[in-house]
C-alpha positions, 0 to 999 in steps of 0.5 A, a space after each residue: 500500500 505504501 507503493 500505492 500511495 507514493 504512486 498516487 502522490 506522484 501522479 497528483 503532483 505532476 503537472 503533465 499528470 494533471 493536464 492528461 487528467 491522469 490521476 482520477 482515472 488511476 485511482 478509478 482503476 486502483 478503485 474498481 480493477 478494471 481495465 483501461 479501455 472499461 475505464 475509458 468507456 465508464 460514462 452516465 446514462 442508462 443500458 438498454 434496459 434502461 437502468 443506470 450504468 453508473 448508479 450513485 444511489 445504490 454505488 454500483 457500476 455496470 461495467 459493460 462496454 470497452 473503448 476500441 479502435 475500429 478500422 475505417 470507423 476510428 475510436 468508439 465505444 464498444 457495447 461488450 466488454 473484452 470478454 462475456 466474462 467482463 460483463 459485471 455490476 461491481 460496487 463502487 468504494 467510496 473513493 470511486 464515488 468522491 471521483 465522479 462527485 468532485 468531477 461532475 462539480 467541474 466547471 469545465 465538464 461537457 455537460 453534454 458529454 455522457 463519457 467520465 474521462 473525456 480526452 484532454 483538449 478535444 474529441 469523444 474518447 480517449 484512446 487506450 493505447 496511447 493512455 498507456 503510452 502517456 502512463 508509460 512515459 510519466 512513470 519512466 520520469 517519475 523519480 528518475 535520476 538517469 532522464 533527468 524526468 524526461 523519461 527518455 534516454 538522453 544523450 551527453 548533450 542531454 538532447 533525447 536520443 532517438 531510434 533510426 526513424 526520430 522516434 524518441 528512445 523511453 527510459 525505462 531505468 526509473 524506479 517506476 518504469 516496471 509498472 503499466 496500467 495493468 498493473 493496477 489490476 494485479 494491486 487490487 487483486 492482491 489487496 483482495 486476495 489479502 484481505 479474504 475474498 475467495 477466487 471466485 469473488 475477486 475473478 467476478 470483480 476483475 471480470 474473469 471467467 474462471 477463477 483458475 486465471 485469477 489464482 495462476 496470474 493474480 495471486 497465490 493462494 485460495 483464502 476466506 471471503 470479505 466485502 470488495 467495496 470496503 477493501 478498495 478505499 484509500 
């Protein structure tokens, strides 16, 4: 936890962070487990069924889309998760909850907009990959004495070496360079494994078929059952 929290920190006191509107939409993985493309897809509004996604009375999330690149069509939000399995309805801890209070209180919010995390400058969504990408460079930077923050490797000149077609060369020597987004959902993993909950429950709250992939990927060992909702708060 103390990774996490100095983590967090960083990410808070960062303005490139800040700008790219980072830090909430870490702490919702850190919060929820989920991936970064369900994360991306999270938005007000109602199912087909015509009940909330995002139900802040009964603090619930229906987690039923993802955000995909289609060819031809470009970035749109994709009505089914990555897999049958990710279809879930997961309770919301109150830091999950604070997030999406203190972000509908904005001034700036679209409020025609039903997507949470709206990209930084203009368009609907925000693409994955290169959320992940933006998370990877600020964690290459992030406490790092050999890119002097940059998150790249650098030349004597301190310029940003480059590979054969000019593409900047990632540092990846930091003390965070080992983390990515998915690694959020192997901290939530442990921190539920660690405080009770069964496979079962916590390959229903990452959105795993079979709780064997849980037990392989996420953690080690089968323990007793406890509340998601009131372990992921921080």
């Amino acid at each position: 936890m103390a990774e996490t929290s100095r983590l967090r920190e960083l990410f808070r006191s960062s303005d490139r962070a800040n700008w790219l509107d980072v830090p909430d939409l870490v702490d919702w993985m850190l919060a929820t487990g989920c991936r970064i493309g369900e994360a991306l897809a999270l938005r007000y509004g109602a199912n087909g069924d015509g009940k909330p996604i995002l139900d802040l009375d009964a603090r619930t999330w229906e987690v039923n889309a993802t955000v995909v690149r289609v060819r031809g069509a470009g970035l749109t939000i994709q009505p089914r998760p990555k897999t049958n399995a990710g279809w879930r309805v997961i309770a919301l801890p109150d830091v999950a909850v604070r997030i999406l209070a203190n972000r509908q209180a904005k001034p700036h919010r679209q409020k025609d907009s039903r997507v949470v995390f709206l990209p930084p400058l203009t368009g609907a969504l925000r693409d994955p990959s290169n959320v992940s990408g933006g998370l990877r460079q600020l964690l290459d930077s992030f406490d790092c004495s050999a890119c002097a923050g940059t998150g790249y490797q650098l030349n004597e000149d301190g310029s940003a070496k480059t590979e054969p077609g000019g593409r900047r060369i990632r540092c990846a020597e930091g003390p965070w360079s080992w983390v990515t987004s998915h690694t959020f959902r192997k901290t939530v993993a442990t921190r539920l494994d660690e405080a009770g909950l069964t496979p079962r429950q916590v390959a229903d709250q990452l959105g795993h078929a079979n709780p064997s992939m849980t037990l392989d990927v996420y953690f080690g060992r089968q323990v007793v059952s406890a509340e998601a909702a009131k372990v992921l708060g921080f």
